[in-house]
N, C-alpha and C positions, 0 to 999 in steps of 0.2 A: 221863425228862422232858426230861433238857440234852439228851440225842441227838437227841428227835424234834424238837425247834426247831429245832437242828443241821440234820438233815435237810431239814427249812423253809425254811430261808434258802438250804438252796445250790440244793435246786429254786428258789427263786425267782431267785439270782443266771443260773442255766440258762436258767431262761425269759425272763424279763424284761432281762435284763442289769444288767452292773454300772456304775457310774459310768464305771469306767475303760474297760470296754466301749462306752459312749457316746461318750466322750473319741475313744477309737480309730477307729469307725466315723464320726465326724463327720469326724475327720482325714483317713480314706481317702476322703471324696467330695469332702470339699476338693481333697485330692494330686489327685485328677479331673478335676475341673472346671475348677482354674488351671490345667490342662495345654492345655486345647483354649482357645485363646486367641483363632485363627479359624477357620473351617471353613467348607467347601463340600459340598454334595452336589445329585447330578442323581437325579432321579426321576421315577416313575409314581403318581398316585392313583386309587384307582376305590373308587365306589359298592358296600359291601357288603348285599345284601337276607339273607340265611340264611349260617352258619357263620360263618365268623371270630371277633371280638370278642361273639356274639349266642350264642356256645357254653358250656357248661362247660368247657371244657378252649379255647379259642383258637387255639393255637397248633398244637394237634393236630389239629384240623378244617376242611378245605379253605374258602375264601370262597366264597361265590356271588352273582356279580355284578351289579348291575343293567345290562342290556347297552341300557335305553333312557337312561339318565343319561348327562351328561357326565364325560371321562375329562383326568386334570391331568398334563402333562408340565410339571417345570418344572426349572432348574436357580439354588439356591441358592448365593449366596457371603454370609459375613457375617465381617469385619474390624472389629470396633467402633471409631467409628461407621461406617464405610463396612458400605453396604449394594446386593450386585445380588441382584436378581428376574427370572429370564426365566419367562414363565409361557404356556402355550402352552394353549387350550382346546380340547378335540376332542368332536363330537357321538357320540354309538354306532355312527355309520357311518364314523368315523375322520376326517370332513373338521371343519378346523381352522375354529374361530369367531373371528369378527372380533376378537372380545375381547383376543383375546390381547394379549401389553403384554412392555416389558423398562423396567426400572427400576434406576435406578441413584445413587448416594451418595458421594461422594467425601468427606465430612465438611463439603465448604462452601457443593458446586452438587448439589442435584438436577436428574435426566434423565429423561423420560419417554416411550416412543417407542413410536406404534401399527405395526406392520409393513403390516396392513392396508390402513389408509388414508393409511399411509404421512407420517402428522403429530406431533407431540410439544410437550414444552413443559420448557424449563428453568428455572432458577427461584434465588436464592441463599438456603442456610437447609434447614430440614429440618422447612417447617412441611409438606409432603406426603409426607414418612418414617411409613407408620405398622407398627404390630408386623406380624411376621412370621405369615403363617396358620399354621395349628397344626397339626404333622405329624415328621417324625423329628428336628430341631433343638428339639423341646420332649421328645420323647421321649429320646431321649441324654440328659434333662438340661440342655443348654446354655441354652438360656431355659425361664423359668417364664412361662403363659399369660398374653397380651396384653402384654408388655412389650418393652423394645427387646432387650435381653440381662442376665437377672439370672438367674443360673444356679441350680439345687438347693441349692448349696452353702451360695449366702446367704441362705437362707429357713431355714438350723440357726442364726444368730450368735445366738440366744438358748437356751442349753441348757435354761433352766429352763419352756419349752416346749416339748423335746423328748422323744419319749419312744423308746427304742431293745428292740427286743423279740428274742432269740436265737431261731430256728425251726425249725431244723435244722443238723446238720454232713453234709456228704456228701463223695464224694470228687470235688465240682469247687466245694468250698470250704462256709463255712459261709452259710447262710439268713440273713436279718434283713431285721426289719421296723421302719422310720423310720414316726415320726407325729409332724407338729407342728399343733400348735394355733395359729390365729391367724396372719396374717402378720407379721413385723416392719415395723416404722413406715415404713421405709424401702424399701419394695416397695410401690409403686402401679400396679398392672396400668391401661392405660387403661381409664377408662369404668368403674372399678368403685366402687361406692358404700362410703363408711366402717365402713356397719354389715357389708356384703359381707365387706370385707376382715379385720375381728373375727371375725365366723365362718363364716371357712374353715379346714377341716379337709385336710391334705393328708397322703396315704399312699404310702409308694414299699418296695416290697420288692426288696431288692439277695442278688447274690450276693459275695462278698469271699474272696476270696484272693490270689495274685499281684496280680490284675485287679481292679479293681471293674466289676461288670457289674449295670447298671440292666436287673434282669427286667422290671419294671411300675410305674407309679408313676399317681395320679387323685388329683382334686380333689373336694372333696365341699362341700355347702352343707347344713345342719340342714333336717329337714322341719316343713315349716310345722304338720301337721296339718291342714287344711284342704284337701279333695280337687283342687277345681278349681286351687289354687295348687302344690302337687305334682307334678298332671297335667301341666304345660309339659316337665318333665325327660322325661318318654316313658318308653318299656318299660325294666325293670331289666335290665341286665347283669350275668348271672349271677358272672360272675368279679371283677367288681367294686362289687356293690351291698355294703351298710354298711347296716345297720339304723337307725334313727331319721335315715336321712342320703341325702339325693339326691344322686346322682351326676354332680354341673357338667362333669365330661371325664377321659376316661380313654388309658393307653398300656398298651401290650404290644408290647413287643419278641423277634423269634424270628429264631431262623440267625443264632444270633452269629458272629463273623469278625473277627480283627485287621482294624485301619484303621490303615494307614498316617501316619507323623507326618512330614511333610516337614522339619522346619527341629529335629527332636529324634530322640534315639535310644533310645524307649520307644513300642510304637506303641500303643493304647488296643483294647478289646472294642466293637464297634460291631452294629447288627444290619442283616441282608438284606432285611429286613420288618418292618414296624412296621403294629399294628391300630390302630389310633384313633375316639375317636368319644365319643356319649352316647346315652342312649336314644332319641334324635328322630332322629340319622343313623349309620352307622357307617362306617369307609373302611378299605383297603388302598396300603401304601403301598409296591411293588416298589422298593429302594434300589438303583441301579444305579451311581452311584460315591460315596464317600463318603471325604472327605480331610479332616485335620485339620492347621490352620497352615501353608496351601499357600504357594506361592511366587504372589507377584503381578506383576503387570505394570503397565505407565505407563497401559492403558486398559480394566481390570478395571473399574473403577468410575467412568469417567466416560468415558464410549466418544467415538470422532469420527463424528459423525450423518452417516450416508448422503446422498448426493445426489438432491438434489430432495426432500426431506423439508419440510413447512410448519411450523417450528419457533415458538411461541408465546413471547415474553421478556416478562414484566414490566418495567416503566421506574421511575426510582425515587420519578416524580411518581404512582405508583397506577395509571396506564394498561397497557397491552401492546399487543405490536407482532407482527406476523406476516412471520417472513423464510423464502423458499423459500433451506432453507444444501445447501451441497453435502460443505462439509469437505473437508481438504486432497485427500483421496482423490479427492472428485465434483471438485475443480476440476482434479485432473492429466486425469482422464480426459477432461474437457468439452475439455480445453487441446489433447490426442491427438485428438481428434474434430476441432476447429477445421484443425489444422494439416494432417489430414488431405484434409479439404476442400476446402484452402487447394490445396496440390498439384495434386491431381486435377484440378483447374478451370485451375490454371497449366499443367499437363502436357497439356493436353487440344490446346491451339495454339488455343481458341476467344476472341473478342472477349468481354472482361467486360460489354460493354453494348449491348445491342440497338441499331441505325439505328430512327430512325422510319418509316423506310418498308417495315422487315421486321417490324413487329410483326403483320398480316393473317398472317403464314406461321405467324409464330409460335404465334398462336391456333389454326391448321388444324393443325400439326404437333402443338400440347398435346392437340388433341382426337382427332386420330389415336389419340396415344398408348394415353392416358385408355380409347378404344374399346379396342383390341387388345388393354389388360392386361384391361378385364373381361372381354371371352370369354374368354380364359387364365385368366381366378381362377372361370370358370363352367365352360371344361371340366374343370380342376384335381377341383372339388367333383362334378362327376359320377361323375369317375373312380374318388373316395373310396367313392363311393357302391356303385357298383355293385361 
């Protein structure tokens, strides 16, 4: 009878883990987390319609793209608080939408600049700083969904909602499965409601050894019961549905790969691809560079606005102003244009100002001109032509 309890409990310490087990594994996502302190990465998004995240297995089965959706190049920097966004939007036939935007945070001036129409707006303060869209910087862990930067780590400071599960040992380290119930007080995602934040259920299955490596990790909200109220979550995701529990967003991480650590000499497991998504969309996220605690510069975060841009300032009576800026850049070059000019018309040996009695010429010679360049720009276009 004392053996087969014996035997009882150490199955369960195998399965379930033990205190110290807990202890350990909160430790190693901590040692994690505070290591990536800022990070960069540039990347591709695209519309998944079949495979991907929508398979049993993920990772093993190629995507299949929507090729009439739009595709996200962007490249992320996040230094807390400083915050850049270049975010570039392309239609299915590759041409780039107006949309696109770069965005930038210095902790004291946000910057806002359309490339398109070539306009922007600055502003002191970080009341148009909002979370990060949600893509491989929620997946690594580094932020938890809709917040500025609250990483995996600080969603364990309560262990007595934690629950740590052992799931395997293999030889690229041991399985475990994290579950906390409830967020802590101190985690407020934008926009999400009190009762929200009580019951969410959050699940991350990690691999540990040397490394810690976040295989998957999703958020989950309790089902209502009630069909219509359910139906908003969309089709289950086989690899990450939960029973009595609808699936609010999920991650899968694949083609792990050292990531470089610039400013330290341990560098982290990072992945090449990240699946994201819920049942209503799902995405693919090609990682094309990905750096942690890069080295920055004087205009990472608060760029000098091109010339000729119509920059929009708030005033501090509540109004705004509209200034076409050029920045020291647009004013050297405008400076070489002038000076340029300047020249050419001195070097020319011509009178800076017309007689009044040659201005007749002058109007016969402008329309001379005027004539000769359009045939020239008509037979130019013929020529294209034929």
């Amino acid at each position: 009878m004392i053996a087969s309890a014996t035997v009882v409990l150490s199955l369960a310490g195998v399965i379930f883990g033990t205190d110290d087990d807990k202890a350990q594994v909160i430790g190693r996502i901590k040692e994690y987390c505070d290591q990536i302190r800022s990070i960069r990465v540039q990347g591709v998004d695209r519309i998944v319609k079949s495979g991907g995240l929508w398979a049993k297995t993920p990772a093993a089965e190629r995507p299949v793209y929507d090729l009439k959706a739009k595709s996200f190049e962007y490249d992320i920097w996040v230094d807390p608080p400083k915050q850049r966004l270049i975010w570039t939007e392309k239609r299915g036939d590759g041409n780039v939408l107006p949309s696109s935007s770069q965005q930038f945070y210095d902790g004291q001036t946000y910057t806002y600049l359309s490339p398109s129409t070539r306009s922007g707006l600055t502003v002191k303060g970080a009341s148009y700083v909002t979370p990060l869209k949600r893509g491989p910087l929620h997946a690594i862990g580094y932020c938890f969904l809709d917040t500025y930067h609250c990483s995996l780590a600080s969603l364990l400071t309560d262990p007595a909602k934690v629950t740590v599960t052992r799931l395997a040992v293999t030889d690229k380290g041991t399985k475990w499965l994290v579950e906390l119930k409830s967020l802590p007080d101190d985690i407020r995602p934008r926009d999400w409601s009190e009762k929200g934040r009580r019951q969410t259920l959050v699940r991350m299955w990690l691999t540990i050894n040397e490394y810690v490596r976040i295989d998957r990790w999703a958020v989950y909200s309790p089902r209502s019961g009630k069909p219509e109220s359910d139906a908003i979550y969309g089709r289950p995701i086989p690899n990450l549905q939960l029973d009595g529990y609808n699936l609010f967003y999920g991650f899968v991480n694949c083609d792990f790969r050292p990531v470089r650590d610039e400013q330290g000499d341990r560098d982290v497991l990072g992945p090449g691809r990240v699946l994201h998504g819920n049942g209503n969309a799902t995405y693919e996220t090609r990682i094309q560079d990905l750096v942690i605690n890069p080295r920055t510069s004087s205009h990472a975060f608060r760029p000098a606005i091109p010339a000729g841009y119509s920059i929009t300032r708030p005033t501090d009576n509540g109004d705004s102003r509209v200034e076409v800026s050029g920045g020291l850049e647009g004013t050297a070059v405008r400076v070489r244009e002038i000076s340029q000019q300047a020249r050419e018309v001195l070097g020319s040996g011509e009178s800076l100002r017309a007689q009044p009695s040659s201005i007749s010429v002058w109007v016969v010679v402008s329309g001379c001109a005027a004539l000769m360049g359009g045939v020239a720009l008509g037979f130019l276009l013929w020529r294209k032509r034929t």
